[in-house]
C-alpha positions, 0 to 999 in steps of 0.5 A, a space after each residue: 819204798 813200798 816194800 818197807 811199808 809191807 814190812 811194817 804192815 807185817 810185823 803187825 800181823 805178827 803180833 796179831 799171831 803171837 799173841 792167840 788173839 784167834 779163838 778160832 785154831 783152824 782159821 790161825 792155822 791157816 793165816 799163819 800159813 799164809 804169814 810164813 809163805 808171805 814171810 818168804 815172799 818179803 825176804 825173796 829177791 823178787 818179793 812182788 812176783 813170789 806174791 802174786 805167784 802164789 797168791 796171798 793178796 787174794 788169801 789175805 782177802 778171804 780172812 779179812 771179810 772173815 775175821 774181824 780180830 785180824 781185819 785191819 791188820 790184813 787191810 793195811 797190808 793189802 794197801 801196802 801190797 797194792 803199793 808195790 803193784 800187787 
């Protein structure tokens, strides 16, 4: 089921935050910013259209070709939001 490999890919994401690994504070300010509205997503009844809706595909993008430290952490969750059609 898609939805459990955008979980996984998540809970990497995550560790990626608790664990500061971004020097720069405004840009973890705003991935964690998207993480908790993606957070909400996932345990939402209809995770797929809350996604879209508000845009996070698109948003994890950004930080991907921006920041290196979280790029294939966000890569892997954007393969799996395009799993479940995002």
């Amino acid at each position: 089921m898609p939805i459990k490999k955008v979980k996984s890919e998540f809970e990497k994401l995550s560790a990626i935050l608790d664990e500061d690994l971004i020097a720069d504070k405004c840009t973890a300010g705003d991935l964690k910013q998207v993480h908790d509205q993606l957070q909400e997503a996932i345990k939402s009844r209809d995770p797929a259209q809350l996604i879209r809706d508000k845009k996070l595909a698109q948003q994890l993008v950004i930080f991907e070709e921006s920041n290196p430290v979280v790029g294939k952490a966000i890569k892997d969750l954007i393969y799996a939001l395009s799993g479940m059609g995002i």
